[in-house]
PAZAGU-759768 format. One record per residue: x, y, z of N, C-alpha, C in turn. Coordinates in steps of 0.02 Angstrom, whole numbers, plus 50000, padded with zeros to 5 digits. Layout:
N
XYZXYZXYZ ...
! end
This chain:
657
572425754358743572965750958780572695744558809 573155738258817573055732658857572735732358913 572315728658938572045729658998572305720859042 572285723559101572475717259131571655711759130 571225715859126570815711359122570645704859076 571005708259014571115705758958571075699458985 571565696059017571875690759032571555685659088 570895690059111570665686259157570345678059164 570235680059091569805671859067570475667259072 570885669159083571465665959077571815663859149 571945667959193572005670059259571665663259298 570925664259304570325662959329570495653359329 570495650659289570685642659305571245641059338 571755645459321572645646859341572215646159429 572025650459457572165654459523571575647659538 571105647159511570815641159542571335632459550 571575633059497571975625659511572465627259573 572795633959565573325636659634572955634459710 572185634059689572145633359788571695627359764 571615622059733571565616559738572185612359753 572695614559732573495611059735573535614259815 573365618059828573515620359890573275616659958 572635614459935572215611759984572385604059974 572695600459922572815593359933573325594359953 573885599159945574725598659988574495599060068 573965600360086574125603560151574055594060171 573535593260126573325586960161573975579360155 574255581360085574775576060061575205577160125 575525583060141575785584960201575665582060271 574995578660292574865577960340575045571760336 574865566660275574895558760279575545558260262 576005560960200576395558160157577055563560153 577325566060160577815571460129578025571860082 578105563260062578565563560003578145563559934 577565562459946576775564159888576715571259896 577265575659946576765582259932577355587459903 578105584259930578435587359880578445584859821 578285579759793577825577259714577445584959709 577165585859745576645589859730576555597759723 577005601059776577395607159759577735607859683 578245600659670578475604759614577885604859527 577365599859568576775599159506576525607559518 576295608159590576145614459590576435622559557 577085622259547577485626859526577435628259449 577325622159426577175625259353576625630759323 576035630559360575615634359352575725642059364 576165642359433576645647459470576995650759399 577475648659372577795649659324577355653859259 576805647559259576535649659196576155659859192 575905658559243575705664859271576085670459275 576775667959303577095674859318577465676559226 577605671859200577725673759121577145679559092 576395676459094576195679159071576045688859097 576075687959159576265695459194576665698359173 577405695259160578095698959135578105701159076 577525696959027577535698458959577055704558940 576295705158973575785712158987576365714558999 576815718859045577045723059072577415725059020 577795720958988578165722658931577865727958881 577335722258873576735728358814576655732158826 576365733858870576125740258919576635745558909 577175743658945577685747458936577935751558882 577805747458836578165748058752577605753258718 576795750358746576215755258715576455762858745 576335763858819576515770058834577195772058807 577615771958806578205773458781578215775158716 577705772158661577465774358586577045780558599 576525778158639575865785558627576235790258658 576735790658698577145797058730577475799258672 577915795858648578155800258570577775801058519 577385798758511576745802058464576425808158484 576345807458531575895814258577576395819258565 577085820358572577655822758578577605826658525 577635820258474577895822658394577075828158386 576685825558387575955827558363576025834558380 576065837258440576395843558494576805847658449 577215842658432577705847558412577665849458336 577255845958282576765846358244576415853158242 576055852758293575545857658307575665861858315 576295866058350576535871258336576915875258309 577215868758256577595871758212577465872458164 576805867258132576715865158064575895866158055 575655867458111574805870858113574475876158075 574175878458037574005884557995573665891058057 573935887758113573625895558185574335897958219 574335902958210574895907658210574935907458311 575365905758327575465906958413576235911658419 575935913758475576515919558499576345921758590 577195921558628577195922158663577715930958679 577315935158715577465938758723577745942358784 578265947558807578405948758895578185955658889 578095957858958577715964558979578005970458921 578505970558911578945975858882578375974758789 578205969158807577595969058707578355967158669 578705963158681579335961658633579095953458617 579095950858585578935942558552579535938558565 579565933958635579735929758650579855923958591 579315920858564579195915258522578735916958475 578675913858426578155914358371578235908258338 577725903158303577685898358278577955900158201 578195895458162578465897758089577725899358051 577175897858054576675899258036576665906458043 576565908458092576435917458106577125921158081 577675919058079578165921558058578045923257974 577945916657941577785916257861577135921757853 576645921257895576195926157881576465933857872 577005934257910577405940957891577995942157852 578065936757820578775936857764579455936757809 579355933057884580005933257908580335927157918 580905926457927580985919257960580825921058014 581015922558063580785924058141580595929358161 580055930558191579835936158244580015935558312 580535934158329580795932658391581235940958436 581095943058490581525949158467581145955458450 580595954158394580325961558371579815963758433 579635969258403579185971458458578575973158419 577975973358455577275973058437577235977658401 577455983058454577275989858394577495989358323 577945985358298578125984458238577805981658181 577585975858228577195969058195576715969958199 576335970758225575665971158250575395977858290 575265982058296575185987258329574375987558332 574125983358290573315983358337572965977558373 573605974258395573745970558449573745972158528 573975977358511574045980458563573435982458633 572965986558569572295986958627572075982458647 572145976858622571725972358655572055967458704 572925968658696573325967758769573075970158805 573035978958811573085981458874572235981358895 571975980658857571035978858896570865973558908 571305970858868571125962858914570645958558904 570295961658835570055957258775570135948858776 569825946558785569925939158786569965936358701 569585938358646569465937858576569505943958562 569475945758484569345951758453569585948758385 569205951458336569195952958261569635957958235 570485954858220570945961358211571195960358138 571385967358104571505966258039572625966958032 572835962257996573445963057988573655960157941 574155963057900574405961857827573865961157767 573435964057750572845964757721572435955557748 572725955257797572005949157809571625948857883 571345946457888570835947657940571155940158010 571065940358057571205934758097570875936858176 570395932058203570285932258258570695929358309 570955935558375571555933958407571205932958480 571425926358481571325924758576571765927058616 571405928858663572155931758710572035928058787 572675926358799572685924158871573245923858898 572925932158955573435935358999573795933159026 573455927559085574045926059106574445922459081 574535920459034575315917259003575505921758957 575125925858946575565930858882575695927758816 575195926758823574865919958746574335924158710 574405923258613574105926758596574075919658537 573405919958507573145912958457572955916158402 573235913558334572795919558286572645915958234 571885916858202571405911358169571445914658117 571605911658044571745917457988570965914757948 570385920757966569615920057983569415924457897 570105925657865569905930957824569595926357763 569565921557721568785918457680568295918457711 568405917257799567285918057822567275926957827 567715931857830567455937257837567195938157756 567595936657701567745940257637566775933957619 566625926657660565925925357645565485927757673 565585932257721565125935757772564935939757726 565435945857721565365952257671564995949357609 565285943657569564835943457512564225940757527 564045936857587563235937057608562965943157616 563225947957652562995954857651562815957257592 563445958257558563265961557495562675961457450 562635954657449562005951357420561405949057440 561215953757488560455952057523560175957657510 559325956257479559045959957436558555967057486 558715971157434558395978057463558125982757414 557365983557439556825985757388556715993257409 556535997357362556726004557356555916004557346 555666012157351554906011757336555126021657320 554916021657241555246029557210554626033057196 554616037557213553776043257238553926050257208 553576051157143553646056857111553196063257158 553566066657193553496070057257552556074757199 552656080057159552366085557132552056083557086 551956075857043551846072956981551146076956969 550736074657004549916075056995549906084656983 550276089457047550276094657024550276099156962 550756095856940551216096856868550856095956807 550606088956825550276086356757549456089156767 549076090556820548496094356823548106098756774 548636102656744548306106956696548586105956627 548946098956621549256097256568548866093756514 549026094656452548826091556387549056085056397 548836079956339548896074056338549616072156330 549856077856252550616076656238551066080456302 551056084756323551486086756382551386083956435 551066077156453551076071656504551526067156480 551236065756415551716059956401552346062456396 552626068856363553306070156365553686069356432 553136070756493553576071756538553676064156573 553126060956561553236053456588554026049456556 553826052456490554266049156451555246051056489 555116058756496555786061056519555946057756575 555336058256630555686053256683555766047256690 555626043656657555446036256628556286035656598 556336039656572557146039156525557786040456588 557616044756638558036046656677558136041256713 557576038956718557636035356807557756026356768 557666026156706558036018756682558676019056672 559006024556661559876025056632560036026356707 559916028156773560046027756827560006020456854 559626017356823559416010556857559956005756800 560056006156759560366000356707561206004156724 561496009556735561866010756780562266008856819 561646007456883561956006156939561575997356945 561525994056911561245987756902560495987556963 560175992856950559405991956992558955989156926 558525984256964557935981856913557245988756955 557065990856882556645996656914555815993556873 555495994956913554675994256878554295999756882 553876002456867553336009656847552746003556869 552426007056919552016003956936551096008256957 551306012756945550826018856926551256025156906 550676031056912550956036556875551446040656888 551556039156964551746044157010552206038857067 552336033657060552746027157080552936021557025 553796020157035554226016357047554446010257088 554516003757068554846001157106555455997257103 555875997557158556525997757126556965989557170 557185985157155557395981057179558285981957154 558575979757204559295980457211559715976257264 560415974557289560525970757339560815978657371 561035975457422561605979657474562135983357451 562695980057424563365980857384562915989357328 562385986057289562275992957253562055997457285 561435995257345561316001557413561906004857436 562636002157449563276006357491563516010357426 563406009657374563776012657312563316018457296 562746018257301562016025257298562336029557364 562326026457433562416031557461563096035157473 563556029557436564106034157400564186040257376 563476038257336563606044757271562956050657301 562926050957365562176053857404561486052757338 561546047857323560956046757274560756052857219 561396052857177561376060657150560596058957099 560346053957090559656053457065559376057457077 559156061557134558846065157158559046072157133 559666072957122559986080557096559736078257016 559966074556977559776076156912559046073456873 558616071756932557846074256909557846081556909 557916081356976557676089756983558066093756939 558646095356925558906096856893558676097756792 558626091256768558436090256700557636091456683 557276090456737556496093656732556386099956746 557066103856779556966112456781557006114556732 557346113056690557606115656640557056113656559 556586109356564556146107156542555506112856559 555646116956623555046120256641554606116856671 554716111256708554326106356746554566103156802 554646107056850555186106056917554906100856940 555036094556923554896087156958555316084857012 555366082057093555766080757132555456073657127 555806069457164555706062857179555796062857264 555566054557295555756053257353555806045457337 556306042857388556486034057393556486033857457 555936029957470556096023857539556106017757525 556716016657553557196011057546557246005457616 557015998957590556965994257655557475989857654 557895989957718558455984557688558585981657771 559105976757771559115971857837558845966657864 558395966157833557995957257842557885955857779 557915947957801557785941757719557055942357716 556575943457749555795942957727555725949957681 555535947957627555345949957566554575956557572 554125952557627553765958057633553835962757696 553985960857733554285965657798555035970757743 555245969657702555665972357674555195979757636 554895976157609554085982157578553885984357637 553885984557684553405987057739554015991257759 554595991357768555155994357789555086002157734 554985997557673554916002257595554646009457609 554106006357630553416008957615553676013957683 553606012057741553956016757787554286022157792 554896021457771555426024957740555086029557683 554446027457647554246033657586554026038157653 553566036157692553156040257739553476044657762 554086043757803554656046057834555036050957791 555076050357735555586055657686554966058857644 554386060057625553476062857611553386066757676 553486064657745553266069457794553746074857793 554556072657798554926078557803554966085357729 554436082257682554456086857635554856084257579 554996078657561554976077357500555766076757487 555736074557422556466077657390557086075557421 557036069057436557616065157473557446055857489 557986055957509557876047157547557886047157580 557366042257618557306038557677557706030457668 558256028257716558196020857727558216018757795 557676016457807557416011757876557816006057880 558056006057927558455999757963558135996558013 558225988858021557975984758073558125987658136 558715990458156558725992258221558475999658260 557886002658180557656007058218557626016758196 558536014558172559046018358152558776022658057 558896030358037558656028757981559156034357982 559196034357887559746038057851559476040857803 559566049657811559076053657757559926055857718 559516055757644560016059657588559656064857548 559836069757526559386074357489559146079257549 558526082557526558176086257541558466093557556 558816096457493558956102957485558586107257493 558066105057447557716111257411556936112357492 556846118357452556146120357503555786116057469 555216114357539554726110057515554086114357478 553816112857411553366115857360552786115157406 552326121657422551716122357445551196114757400 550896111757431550556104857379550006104657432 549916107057477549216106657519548616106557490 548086102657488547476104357465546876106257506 546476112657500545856111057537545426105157546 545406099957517545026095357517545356090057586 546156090757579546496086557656546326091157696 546456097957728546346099857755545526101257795 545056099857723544436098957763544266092157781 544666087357763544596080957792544866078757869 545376081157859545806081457935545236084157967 545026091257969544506093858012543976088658028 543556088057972543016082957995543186076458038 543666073158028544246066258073544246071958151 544426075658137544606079558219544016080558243 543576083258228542836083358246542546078658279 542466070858212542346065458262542576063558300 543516063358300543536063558391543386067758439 543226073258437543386075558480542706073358521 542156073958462541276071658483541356065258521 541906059658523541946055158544542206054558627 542566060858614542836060258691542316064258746 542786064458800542516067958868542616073258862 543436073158848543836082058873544366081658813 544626086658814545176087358752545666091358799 546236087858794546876089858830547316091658770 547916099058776548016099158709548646103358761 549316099558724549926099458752550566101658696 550766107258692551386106458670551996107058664 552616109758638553556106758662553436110658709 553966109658763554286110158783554826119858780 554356124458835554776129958821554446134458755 553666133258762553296135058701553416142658695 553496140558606553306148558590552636149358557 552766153958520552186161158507551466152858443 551886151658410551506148258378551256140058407 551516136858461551426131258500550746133758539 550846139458573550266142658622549606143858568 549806148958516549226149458473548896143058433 549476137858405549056132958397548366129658451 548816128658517548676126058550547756128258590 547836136558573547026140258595546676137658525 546756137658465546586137058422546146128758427 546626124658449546376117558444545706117158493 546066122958561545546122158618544666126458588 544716128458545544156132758504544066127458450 544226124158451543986116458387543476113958459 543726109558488543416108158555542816111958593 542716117358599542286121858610541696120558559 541866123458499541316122458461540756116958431 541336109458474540996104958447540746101258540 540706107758570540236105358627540906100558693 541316102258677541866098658717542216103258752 542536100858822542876104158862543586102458838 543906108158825544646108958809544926113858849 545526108458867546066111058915546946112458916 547376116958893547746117258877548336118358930 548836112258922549396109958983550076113958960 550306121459022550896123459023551166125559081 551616126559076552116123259118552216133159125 551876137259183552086145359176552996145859204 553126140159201553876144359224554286143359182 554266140259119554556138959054554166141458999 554176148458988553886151958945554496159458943 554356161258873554866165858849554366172558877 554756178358852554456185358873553866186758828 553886182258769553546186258714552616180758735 552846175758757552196171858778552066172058833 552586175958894552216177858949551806185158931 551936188258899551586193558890550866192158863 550676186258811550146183658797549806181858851 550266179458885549776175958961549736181758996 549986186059010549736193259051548996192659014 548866195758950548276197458937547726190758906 548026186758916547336178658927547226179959008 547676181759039547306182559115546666186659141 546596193259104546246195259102545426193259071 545556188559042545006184859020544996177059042 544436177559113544426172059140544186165859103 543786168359035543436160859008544016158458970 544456161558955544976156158915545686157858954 545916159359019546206158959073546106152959126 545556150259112545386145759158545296138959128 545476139759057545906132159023546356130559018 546856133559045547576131459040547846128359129 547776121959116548016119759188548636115959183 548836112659232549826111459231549846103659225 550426100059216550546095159183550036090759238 550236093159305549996087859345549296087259361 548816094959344548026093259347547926089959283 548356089059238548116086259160548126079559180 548606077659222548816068459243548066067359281 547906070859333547436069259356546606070459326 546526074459273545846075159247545826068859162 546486064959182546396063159115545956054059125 545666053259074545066048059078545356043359018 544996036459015545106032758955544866035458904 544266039558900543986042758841544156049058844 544996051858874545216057958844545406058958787 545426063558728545596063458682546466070558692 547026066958690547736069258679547786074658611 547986080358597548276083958553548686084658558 549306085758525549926086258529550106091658458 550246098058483550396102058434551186105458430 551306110058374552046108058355552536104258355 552416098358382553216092358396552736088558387 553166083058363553126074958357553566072658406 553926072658422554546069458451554216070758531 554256063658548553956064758637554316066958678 555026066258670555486071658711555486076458733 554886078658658554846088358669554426088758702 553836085458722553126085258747553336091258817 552996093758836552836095958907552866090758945 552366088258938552296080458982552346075258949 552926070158953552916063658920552356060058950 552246059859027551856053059059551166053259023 551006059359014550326060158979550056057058906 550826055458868550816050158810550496043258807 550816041658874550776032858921549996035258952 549786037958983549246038359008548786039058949 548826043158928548116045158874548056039558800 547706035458785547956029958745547776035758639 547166038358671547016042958608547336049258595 547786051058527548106055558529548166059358456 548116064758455548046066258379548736070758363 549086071058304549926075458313549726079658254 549696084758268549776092458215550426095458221 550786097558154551346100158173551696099458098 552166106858087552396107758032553006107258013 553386103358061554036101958067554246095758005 554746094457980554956089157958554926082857985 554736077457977554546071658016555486068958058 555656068358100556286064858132556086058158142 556806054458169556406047058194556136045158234 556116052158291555996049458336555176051958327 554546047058362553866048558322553426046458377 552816051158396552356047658459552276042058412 552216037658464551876028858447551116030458427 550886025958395550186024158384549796030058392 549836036158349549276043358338548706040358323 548236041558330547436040758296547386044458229 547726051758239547806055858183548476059258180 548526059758109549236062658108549096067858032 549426074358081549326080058019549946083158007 550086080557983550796085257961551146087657915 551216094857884551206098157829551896102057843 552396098857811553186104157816553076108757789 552476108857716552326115157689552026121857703 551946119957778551426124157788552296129157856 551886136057847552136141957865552196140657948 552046138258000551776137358038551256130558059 551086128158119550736125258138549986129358148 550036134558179549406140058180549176140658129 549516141858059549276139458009548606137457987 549046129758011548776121958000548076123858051 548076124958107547516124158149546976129458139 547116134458101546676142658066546436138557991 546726134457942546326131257921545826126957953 546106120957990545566117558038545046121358049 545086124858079544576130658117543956132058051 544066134757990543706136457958543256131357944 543326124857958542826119657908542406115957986 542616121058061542116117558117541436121758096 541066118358145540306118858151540466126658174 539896133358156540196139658158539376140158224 539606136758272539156139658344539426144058359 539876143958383540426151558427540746154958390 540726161858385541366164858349541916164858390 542286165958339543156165558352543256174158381 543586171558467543756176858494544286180958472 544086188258500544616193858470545476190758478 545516189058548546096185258569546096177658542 545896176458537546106168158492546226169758439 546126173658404546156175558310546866179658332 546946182358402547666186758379548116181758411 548016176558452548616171658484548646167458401 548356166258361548556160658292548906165758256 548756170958232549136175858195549666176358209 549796180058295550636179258307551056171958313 550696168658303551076160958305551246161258228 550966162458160551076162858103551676170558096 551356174858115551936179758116552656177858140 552546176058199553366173358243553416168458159 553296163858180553706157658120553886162558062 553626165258032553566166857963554266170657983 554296178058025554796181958022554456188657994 553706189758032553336193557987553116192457917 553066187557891552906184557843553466186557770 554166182557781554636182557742555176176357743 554846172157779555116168057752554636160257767 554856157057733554156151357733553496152157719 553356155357660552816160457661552526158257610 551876153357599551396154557541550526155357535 550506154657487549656158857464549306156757512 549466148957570548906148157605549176155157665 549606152057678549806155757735549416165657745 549736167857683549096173257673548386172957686 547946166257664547426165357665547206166257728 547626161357780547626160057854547486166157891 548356170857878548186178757885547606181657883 547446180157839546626185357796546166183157845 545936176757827545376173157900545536175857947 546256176757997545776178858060545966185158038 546226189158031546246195458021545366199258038 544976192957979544266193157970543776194258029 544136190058096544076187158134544016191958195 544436196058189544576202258234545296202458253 545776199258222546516197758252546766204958246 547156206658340547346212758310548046214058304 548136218058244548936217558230549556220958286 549086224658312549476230058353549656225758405 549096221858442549326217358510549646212958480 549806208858436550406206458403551056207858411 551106214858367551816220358381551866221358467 551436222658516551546222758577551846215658621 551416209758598551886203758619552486204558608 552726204558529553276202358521553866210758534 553776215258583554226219058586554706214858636 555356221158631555896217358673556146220958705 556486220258759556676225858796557506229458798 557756233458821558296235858782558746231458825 558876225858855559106223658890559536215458832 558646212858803558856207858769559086211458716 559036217358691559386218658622559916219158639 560246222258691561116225058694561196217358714 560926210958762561196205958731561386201258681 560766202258639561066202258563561216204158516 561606209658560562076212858493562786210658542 562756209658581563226206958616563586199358593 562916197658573563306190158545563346191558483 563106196658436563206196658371563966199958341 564146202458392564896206658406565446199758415 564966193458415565706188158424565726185758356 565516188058319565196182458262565946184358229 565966176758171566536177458142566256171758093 566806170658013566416167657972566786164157948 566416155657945566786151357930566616147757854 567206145457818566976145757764566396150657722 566386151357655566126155757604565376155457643 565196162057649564366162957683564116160057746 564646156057791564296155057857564466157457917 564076162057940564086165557990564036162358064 564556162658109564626158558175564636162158225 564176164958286564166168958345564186162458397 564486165058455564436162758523564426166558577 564016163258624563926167058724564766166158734 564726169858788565146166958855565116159058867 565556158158904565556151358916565096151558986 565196156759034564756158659093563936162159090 563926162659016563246166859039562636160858999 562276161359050561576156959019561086163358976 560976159658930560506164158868559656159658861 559316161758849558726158458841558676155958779 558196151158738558366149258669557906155558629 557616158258649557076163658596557506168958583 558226170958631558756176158624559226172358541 559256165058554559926163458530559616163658441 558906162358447558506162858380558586166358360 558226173558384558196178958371558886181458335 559396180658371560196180258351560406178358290 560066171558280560286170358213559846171858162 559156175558175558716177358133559226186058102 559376188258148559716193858134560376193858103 560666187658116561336187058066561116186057996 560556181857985560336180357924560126186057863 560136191957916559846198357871560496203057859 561026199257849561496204657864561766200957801 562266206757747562616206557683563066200757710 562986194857640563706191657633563516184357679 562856182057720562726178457771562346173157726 562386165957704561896162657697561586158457725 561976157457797561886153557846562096154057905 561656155457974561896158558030561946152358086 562436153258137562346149858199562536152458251 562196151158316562246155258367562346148058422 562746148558452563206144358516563016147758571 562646145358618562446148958688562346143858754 562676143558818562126140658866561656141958873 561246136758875560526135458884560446135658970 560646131459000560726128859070561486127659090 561496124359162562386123359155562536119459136 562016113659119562386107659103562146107359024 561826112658984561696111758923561626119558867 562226114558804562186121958759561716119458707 561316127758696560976128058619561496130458560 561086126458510561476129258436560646131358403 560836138358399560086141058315560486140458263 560096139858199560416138158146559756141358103 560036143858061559476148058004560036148357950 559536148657877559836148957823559416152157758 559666154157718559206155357656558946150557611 559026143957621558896138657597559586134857543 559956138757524560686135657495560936128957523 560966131857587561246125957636560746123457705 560796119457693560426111857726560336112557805 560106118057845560396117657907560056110957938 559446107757930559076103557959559356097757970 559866095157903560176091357899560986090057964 561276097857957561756098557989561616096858052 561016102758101560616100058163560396092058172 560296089558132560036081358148560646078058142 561336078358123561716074458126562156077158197 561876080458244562286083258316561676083058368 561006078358346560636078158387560026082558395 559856086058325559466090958333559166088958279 558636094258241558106095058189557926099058165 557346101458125557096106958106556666107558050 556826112758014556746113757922557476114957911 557286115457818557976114357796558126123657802 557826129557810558046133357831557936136057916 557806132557943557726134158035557846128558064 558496127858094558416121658153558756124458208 559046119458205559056118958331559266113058356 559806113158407559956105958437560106108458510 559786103658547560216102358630560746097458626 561306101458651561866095558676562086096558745 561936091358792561956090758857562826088658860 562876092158941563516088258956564196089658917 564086095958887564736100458835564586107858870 565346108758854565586114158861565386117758801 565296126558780565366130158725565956126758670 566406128358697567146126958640567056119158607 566626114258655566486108258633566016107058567 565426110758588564846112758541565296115158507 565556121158496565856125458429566126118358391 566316114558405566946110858370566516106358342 565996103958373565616099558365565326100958315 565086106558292564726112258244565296111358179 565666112958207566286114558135566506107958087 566256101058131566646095558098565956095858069 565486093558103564696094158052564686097857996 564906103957998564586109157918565366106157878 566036103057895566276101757855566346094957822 566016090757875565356085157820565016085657785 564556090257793564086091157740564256094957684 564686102057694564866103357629565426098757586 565836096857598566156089057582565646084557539 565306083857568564666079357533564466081957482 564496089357481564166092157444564496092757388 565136092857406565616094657328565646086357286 565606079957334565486071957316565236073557228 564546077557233564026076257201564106077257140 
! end
């Protein structure tokens, strides 16, 4: 727009000649009058000239604003009629005041004037009444981000659907490397001829390329017993579509060959770095190899991981040669430390305690003070009865001290054990994790995600029967200064007995072996059978809960408590150990309070069905025939339901395949 300044160069001689004419009139005035009205009307012209040019700016001026006002106008009115952003004004009642012809055409109407939300839009709605300022909402198969602003009852809508549909295809197409681990290879082929290697390389070699040319994976053989598999995203969501039936028709086409081959995939996906993607890989093998094989692992950046597979029981594959290696690794620490502190879950049973004397007799023999942290008021009947008779024997009575002399006797050069659990949740004592920097994890559980940080050593065998087990091998390959007490050989035994079920289920040649050793040892069977009696109190309670049982879908057996009565978890086991033995049962669960503010679920199976799987997707874990979950902050009827949508996911899944 014009500025008056414009004009100043112009002005500026004007206003100067005005008071030069001014100052000779005053004076023509004094001598002459008639020289000064000469001189006024000389003066006036300049007067004139000036005020023209004022009258004529103003004009402009005038005429400019008066243009950019109807431009602005038109532009306005442009903008909301003829804009590609959908606007709409709405009243409390959610009925559409106004709508721009844009948002109207987006719905095939001439006007949305009149309708009501719920019609048009109905997932509009939540984010009226919350008060959502933005949100990402989907309508008429397209996508549009809607501004909202309350107080006018104004809603803005960005039709965002090409950057979602380039988002998704960036997604789709960001690369994710698989790392495929012939779980039993070396087993298999061990006692094999030259031609019955190659046949079988060849078979899986044939399987796992028509799976890969398939589903468009570039696959490489990169040793005998590994795969590597490159793929994007888009083909990763389409595998776990199909639960990676790869895994069903190895196993499957090599049974029938007489050469039961399983596989495992860890799969790295979520970041563009190429080798942090392999390191994700490689992870994820670790993670789906610890839980026993025979499934996928995929590791996600945020932490988060997603198992598929792992039906089958995990194949005994232990070797004496790991097991006497682990020993010798445990040895040198232990020679390294001060003291050996040896801690495990939370509410220990029969085989946590026996591991746990067992480790403290590793320690002993190699000249070290070992001390074992429990907690006497969270112990079942069958391990207070063990502790009745460790009391009587003050030299291994007087190693078991409580979380809080463990906080205080512990040193930088303590050496941490951690037996049966991985998961620090379960610990007795978490602080003792953070305090003690050296820590070693034994334990026969399936690996979960959740994992102590930074172990020094990590032993962990799903194959194995027990953790007591695991630590009765250990034992055989220490330095043989001390013999193995009558009571230490019978606390590892009943820790293998409890797990096993008397030795019937989870049960192989080592596990016997284990048996045999301490048996050797002096383990006695009878104080065994005396721990684990029960009194007629817990039986009529569980037959009490076995009297609720009722069966859902083909073979699964479902008991529940009271909603008022608290049950202990070694009752609710036991419960489902006993449904499991009963005609027609292939899978038991038992629903009980734990506390008031928390129910247990046991879960046992004959191995058909997956309980480990079912338990880890409600917050729990296990094996694929024994698991267990805490759910805090539910009612029974909550849990039950909670239970019921789970097993009808998974068998769902199951029929996918």
């Amino acid at each position: 727009m014009p500025s008056y300044l414009d004009k100043w160069p112009i002005r500026y001689p004007i206003f100067a000649l005005i008071l030069i004419d001014l100052v000779i009139l005053g004076i023509l005035a004094y001598y002459n009058w008639i020289i000064c009205l000469i001189g006024v009307v000389i003066a006036a012209i300049p007067f004139y000239y000036l005020f023209l040019i004022e009258y004529k700016q103003r004009q402009e001026t005038e005429k400019y604003i008066t243009t950019l006002s109807y431009r602005l106008k038109k532009v306005g009115e442009e903008a909301l009629m003829e804009m590609p952003i959908g606007i709409m004004l709405y009243n409390d009642d959610y009925y559409i005041e106004w709508a721009n012809p844009f948002l109207a055409s987006c719905f095939d109407e001439e006007t949305l004037v009149g309708r009501s939300l719920y019609d048009v839009g109905d997932s509009v709605i939540p984010l009226i009444k919350q008060e959502v300022e933005t949100e990402i909402i989907p309508l008429l198969d397209r996508k549009f981000r809607v501004v909202h602003r309350a107080e006018e009852r104004l809603l803005y809508f960005f039709d965002i659907t090409e950057q979602v549909e380039v988002e998704k295809m960036y997604e789709d197409e960001r690369t994710a490397i698989g790392i495929i681990f012939l779980d039993n290879y070396d087993d298999l082929t061990q006692g094999m001829d030259d031609q019955a290697r190659s046949s079988l390389n060849s078979l899986v070699t044939s399987i796992l390329n028509k799976w890969a040319n398939d589903n468009g994976v570039f696959l490489k053989r990169v040793s005998s017993d590994r795969f590597i598999a490159v793929f994007n995203e888009q083909i990763l969501h389409a595998l776990e579509k199909g639960k990676f039936s790869i895994l069903d028709d190895v196993r499957e086409i090599t049974t029938k060959q007489n050469v039961p081959l399983t596989l495992s995939i860890g799969v790295g996906t979520g970041v563009p770095s190429l080798p942090e993607l392999g390191e994700l890989a490689q992870s994820s093998l670790d993670l789906a190899l610890g839980r026993g094989g025979d499934q996928v692992a995929i590791k996600q950046t945020n932490g988060k991981v997603k198992f598929f597979g792992g039906k089958t029981n995990p194949v005994e594959k232990r070797t004496r040669v790991r097991a006497r290696v682990i020993s010798h690794a445990l040895k040198d620490l232990i020679i390294e430390s001060d003291k050996v502190i040896i801690m495990g879950h939370k509410n220990p049973d029969m085989d946590a305690i026996g591991a746990a004397i067992g480790i403290q007799k590793v320690a002993q023999m190699n000249q070290c003070e070992g001390y074992i942290v429990m907690n006497f008021n969270e112990i079942d009947t069958g391990v207070r009865r063990l502790m009745e008779e460790i009391r009587k024997h003050e030299w291994l009575f007087s190693r078991f001290i409580s979380p809080e002399q463990a906080l205080e006797i512990a040193t930088e050069d303590t050496l941490l054990v951690v037996v049966d659990t991985h998961k620090p949740s379960m610990v007795i004592e978490e602080r003792l994790l953070h305090r003690i920097e050296h820590v070693v994890v034994i334990d026969h559980h399936r690996r979960g995600e959740e994992f102590i940080e930074n172990p020094l050593l990590v032993y962990m065998e799903p194959y194995a029967s027990s953790t007591a087990e695991l630590v009765t091998e250990l034992l055989e390959y220490q330095p043989k200064k001390s013999k193995i007490d009558m009571l230490e050989a019978t606390a590892l035994l009943a820790g293998i007995i409890v797990d096993t079920k008397s030795f019937t289920l989870r049960t192989g040649a080592r596990t016997f072996d284990a048996a045999s050793y301490l048996r050797g040892q002096g383990a006695d069977t009878v104080l065994v059978q005396k721990f684990l009696k029960e009194d007629v109190e817990t039986f009529l309670k569980r037959a009490k809960l076995i009297e609720s049982v009722y069966f859902y879908k083909d073979g699964i057996a479902i008991a529940k408590g009271n909603a008022d009565q608290v049950l202990d978890q070694v009752l609710i086991a036991q419960t489902a150990d006993t449904l499991l033995t009963m005609d027609g049962i292939l899978a038991s669960f038992v629903i009980s309070k734990r506390t008031d503010d928390m129910v247990g679920i046991s879960a046992r199976s004959l191995g058909d069905i997956n309980v480990q799987v079912i338990m880890e997707n409600i917050g729990g874990g296990g094996h694929l025939t024994n698991a267990a979950t805490q759910l805090y902050d539910m009612e029974i009827g909550e849990a039950e339901q909670a239970l019921l949508d789970t097993i009808d996911e998974y068998l769902e899944g199951r029929k996918k395949l």
